[in-house]
C-alpha positions as CSV (number, residue, x, y, z in Angstrom):
1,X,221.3,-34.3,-24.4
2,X,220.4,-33.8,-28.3
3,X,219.0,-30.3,-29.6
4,X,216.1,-30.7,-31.9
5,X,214.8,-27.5,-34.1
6,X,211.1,-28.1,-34.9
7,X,208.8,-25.7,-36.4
8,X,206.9,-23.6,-33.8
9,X,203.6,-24.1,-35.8
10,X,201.8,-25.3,-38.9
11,X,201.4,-28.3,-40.7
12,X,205.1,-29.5,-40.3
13,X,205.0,-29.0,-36.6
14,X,201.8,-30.9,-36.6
15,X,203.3,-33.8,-38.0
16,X,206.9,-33.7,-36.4
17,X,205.1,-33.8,-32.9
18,X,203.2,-37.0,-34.0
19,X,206.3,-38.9,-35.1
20,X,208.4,-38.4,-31.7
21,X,205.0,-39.1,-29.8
22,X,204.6,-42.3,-32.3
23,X,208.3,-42.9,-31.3
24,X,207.4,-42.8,-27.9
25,X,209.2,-39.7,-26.8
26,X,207.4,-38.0,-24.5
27,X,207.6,-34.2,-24.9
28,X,205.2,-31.0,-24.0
29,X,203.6,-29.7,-26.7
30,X,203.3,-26.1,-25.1
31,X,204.2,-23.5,-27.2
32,X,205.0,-21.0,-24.5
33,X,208.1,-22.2,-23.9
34,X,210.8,-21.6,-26.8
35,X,213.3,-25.0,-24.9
36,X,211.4,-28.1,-24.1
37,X,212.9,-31.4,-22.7
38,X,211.9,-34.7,-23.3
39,X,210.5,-36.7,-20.2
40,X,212.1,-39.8,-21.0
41,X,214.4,-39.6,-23.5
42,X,217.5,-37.4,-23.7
43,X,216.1,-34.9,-26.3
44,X,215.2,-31.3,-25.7
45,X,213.4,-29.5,-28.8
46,X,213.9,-26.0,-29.5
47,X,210.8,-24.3,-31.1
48,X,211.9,-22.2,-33.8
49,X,210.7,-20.2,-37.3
50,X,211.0,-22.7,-40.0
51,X,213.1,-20.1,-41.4
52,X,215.3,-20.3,-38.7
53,X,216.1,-24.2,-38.8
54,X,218.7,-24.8,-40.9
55,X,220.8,-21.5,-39.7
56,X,220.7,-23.3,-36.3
57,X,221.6,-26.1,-37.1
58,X,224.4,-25.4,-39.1
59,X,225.9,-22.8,-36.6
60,X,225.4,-25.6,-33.2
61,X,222.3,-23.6,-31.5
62,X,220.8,-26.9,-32.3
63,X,222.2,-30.5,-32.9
64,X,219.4,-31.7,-35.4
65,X,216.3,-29.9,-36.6
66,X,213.6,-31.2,-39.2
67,X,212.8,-29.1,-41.5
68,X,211.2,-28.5,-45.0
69,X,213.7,-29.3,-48.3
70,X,212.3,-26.1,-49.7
71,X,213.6,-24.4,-46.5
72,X,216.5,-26.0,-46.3
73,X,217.5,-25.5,-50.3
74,X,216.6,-21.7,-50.0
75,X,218.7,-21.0,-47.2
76,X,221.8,-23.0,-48.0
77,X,223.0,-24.0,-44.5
78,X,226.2,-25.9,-44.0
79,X,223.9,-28.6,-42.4
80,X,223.8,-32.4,-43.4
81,X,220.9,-34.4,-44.6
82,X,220.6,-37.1,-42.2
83,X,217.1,-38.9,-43.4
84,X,214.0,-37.8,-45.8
85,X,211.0,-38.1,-43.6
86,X,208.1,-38.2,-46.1
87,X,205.8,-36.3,-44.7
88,X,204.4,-32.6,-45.3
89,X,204.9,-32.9,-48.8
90,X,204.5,-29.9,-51.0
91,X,205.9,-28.3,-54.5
92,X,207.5,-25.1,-55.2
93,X,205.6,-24.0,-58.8
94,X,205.3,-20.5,-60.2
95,X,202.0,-19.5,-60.5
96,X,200.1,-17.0,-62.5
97,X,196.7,-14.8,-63.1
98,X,194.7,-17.4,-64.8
99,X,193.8,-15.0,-67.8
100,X,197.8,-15.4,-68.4
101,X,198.7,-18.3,-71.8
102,X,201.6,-19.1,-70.4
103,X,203.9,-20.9,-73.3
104,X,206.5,-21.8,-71.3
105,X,209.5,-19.9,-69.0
106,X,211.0,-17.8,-71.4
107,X,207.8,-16.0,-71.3
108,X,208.6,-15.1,-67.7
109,X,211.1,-12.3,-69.4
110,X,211.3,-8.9,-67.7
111,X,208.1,-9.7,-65.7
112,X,207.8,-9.1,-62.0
113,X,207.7,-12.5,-59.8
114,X,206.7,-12.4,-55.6
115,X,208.2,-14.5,-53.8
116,X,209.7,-16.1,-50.1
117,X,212.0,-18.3,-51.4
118,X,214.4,-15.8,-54.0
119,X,216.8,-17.9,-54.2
120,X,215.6,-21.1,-55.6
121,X,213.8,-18.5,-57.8
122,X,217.1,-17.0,-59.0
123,X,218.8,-20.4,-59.7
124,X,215.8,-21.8,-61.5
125,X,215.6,-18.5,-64.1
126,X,219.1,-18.5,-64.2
127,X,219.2,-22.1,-65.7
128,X,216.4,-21.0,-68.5
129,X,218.4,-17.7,-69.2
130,X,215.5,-15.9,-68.2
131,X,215.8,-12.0,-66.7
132,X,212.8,-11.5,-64.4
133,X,212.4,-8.7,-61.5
134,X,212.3,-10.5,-58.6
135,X,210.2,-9.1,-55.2
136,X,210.5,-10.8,-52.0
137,X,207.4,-10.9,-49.7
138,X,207.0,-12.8,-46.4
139,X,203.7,-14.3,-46.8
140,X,200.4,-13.7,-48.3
141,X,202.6,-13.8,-51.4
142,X,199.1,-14.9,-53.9
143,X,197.2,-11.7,-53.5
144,X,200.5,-9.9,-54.8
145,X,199.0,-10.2,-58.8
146,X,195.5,-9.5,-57.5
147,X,196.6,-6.0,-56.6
148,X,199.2,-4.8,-58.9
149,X,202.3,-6.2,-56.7
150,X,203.6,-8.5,-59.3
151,X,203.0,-10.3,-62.5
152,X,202.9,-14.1,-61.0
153,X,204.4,-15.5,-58.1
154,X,206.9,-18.7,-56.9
155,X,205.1,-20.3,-53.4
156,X,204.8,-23.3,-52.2
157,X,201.4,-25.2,-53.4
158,X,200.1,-28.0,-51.3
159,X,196.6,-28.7,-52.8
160,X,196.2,-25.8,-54.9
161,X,192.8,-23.9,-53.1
162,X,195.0,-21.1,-52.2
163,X,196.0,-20.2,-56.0
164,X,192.6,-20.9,-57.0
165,X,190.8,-18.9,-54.3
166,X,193.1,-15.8,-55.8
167,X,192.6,-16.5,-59.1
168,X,195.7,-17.7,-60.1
169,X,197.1,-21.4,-62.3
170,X,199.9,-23.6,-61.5
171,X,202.0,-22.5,-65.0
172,X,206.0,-24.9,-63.4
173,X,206.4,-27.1,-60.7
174,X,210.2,-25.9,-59.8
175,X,211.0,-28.8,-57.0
176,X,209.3,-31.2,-54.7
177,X,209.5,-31.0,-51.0
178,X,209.5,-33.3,-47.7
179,X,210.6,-32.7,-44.6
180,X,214.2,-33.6,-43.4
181,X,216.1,-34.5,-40.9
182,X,219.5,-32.1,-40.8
183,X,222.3,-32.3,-38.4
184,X,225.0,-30.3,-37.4
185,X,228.0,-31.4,-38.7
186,X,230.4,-31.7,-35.6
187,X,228.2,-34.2,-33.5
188,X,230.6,-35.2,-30.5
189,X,230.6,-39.2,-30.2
190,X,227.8,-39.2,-27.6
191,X,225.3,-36.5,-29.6
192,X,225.8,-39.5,-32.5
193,X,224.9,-42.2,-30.0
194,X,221.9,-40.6,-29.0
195,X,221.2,-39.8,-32.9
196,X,221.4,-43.4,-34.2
197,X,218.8,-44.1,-30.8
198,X,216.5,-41.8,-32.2
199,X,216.6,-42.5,-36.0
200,X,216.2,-46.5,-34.9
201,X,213.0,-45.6,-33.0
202,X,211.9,-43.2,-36.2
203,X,213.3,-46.3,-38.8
204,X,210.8,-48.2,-36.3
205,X,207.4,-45.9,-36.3
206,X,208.1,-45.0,-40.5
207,X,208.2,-48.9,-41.4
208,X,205.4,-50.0,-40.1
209,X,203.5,-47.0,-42.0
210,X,200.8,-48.1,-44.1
211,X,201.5,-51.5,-43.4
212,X,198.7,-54.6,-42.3
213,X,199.5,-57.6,-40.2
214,X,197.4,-60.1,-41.5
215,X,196.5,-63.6,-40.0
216,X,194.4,-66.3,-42.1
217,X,193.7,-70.0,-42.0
218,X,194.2,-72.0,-45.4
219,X,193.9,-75.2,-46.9
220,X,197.4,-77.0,-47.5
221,X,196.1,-77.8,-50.7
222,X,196.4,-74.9,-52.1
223,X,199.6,-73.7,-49.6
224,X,202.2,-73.5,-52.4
225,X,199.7,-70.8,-54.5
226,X,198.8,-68.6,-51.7
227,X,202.6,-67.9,-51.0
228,X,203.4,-67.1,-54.6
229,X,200.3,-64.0,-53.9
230,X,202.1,-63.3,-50.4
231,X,204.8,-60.5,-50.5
232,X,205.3,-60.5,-47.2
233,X,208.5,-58.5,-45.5
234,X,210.4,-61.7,-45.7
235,X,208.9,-65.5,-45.2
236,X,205.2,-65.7,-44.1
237,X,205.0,-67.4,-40.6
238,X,203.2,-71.1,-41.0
239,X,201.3,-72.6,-38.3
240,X,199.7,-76.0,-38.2
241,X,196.5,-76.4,-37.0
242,X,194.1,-79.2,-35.5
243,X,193.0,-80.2,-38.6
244,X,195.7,-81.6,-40.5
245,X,194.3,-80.5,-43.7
246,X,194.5,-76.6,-42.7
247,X,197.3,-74.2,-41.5
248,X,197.4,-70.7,-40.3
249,X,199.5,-68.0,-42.2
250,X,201.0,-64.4,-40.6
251,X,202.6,-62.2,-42.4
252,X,202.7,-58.0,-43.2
253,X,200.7,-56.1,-46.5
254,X,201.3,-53.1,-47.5
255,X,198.5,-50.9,-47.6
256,X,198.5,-49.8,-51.3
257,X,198.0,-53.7,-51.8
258,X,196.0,-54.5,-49.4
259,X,192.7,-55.1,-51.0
260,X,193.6,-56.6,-54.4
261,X,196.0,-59.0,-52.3
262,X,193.0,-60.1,-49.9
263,X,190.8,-61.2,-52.8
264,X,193.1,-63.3,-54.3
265,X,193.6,-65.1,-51.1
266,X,190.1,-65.7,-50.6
267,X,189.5,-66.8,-54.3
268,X,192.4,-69.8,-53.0
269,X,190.0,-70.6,-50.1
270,X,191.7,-68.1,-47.1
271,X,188.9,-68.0,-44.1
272,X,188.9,-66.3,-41.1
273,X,191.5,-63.2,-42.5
274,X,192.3,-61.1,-39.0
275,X,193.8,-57.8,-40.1
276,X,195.6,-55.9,-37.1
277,X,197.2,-52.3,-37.7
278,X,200.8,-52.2,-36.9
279,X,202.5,-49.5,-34.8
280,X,206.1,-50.3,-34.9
281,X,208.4,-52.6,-37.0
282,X,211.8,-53.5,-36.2
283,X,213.3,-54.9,-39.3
């Protein structure tokens, strides 16, 4: 049986619980219960402060846990980076009262920064030679300028509402983040076997992400040009048809190129274009 960390709530839980379920592991969602075990695959999640994560991991409370990078970078857990899952995406910036000119870090000198994350704080000064009085505050970090806490604060900044609901500006994007998969670093054999099971059934759901499978009918005439427009994940499929004249292609788009790719095809005579959504792709 594999230990899983997840996030007990928010956006990162939101989305961890979609991929297993995408994944087809079947596991309650209750929040109740701090140990939950998968109904069909041998996976039990722990629910757990995101915080908390990487500590667990590292120590063996938990085999794997997905976490976010900022997380995992501020805490500094002896735990290994298995995979980057792309999702819940944020930045780490420093922010500051909007009435601020802000002419780069070194301005930053002996002011007073809030922040949850000190450490990536620290390192990131450190590097600019910068001496600034740090304050650490667990949440509701952006009203700390708005009354008197601190000069400008270090948060994470997803779309930016929060900072401009509090008056505040986006001044240094420190790092990017995504959530990861961690592990513990003493897997026993069978805890790996059960690993690789799971990251083939994640490899599975994330490839087929924002990608098309598209079926179309074209004239052999013009066969040769529509396969120079096809990118396809290796060789389009070719079928003949009835009509020896025509021929039926299948193949996968990506998403991004979904649309300028179609209108080429139908400017070389494609009819009948069937797009299908994909849920899983074993490559």
């Amino acid at each position: 049986m594999l230990r899983i960390a997840v996030q007990s709530k928010g956006r990162l839980y939101d989305d961890t619980m979609s991929l297993l379920q995408e994944a087809d592991i079947k596991v309650s969602s209750s929040k109740r219960t701090l140990l939950v075990q998968s109904s069909n695959f041998p996976l039990e999640v722990l629910y757990l402060r995101d915080d908390d994560i990487p500590e667990s991991v590292a120590s063996g409370v938990a085999d794997i846990g997905i976490v976010g990078e900022n997380e995992y970078m501020e805490r500094g857990e002896d735990a290994e980076i298995v995979e980057r899952l792309g999702f819940s995406r944020c930045r780490l910036s420093l922010a500051l009262p909007k009435s601020w000119e802000y002419t780069g870090v070194e301005c930053l000198e002996g002011k007073k920064i809030a922040t949850s994350y000190p450490n990536i704080l620290r390192k990131f000064l450190n590097e600019h030679h910068v001496n600034a009085d740090i304050h650490v505050i667990m949440g509701s970090v952006e009203i700390s300028p708005g009354i008197g806490l601190s000069d400008g604060i270090f948060d994470i900044v997803s779309s930016g509402s929060t900072l401009v609901s509090n008056n505040l500006k986006e001044v240094e994007v420190v790092m990017q983040s995504e959530a990861l998969l961690i592990r513990n670093k003493n897997l026993d054999e069978e805890k790996m076997a059960t690993l690789d099971e799971l990251l083939f059934r994640l490899h599975a759901v994330r490839s087929a992400q924002d990608k098309k499978y598209v079926m179309m009918n074209v004239p052999k005439a013009r066969l040769k040009e529509i396969l120079n427009v096809l990118p396809g994940v290796k060789s389009p499929t070719i079928i003949p048809l009835a009509d020896e004249e025509w021929c039926s292609i299948h193949t996968v788009l990506d998403q991004k190129r979904f649309w300028d790719i179609i209108g080429q095809l139908k400017d070389l005579g494609a009819q009948g274009i069937l797009v299908v959504p994909i849920e899983k792709m074993i490559l």
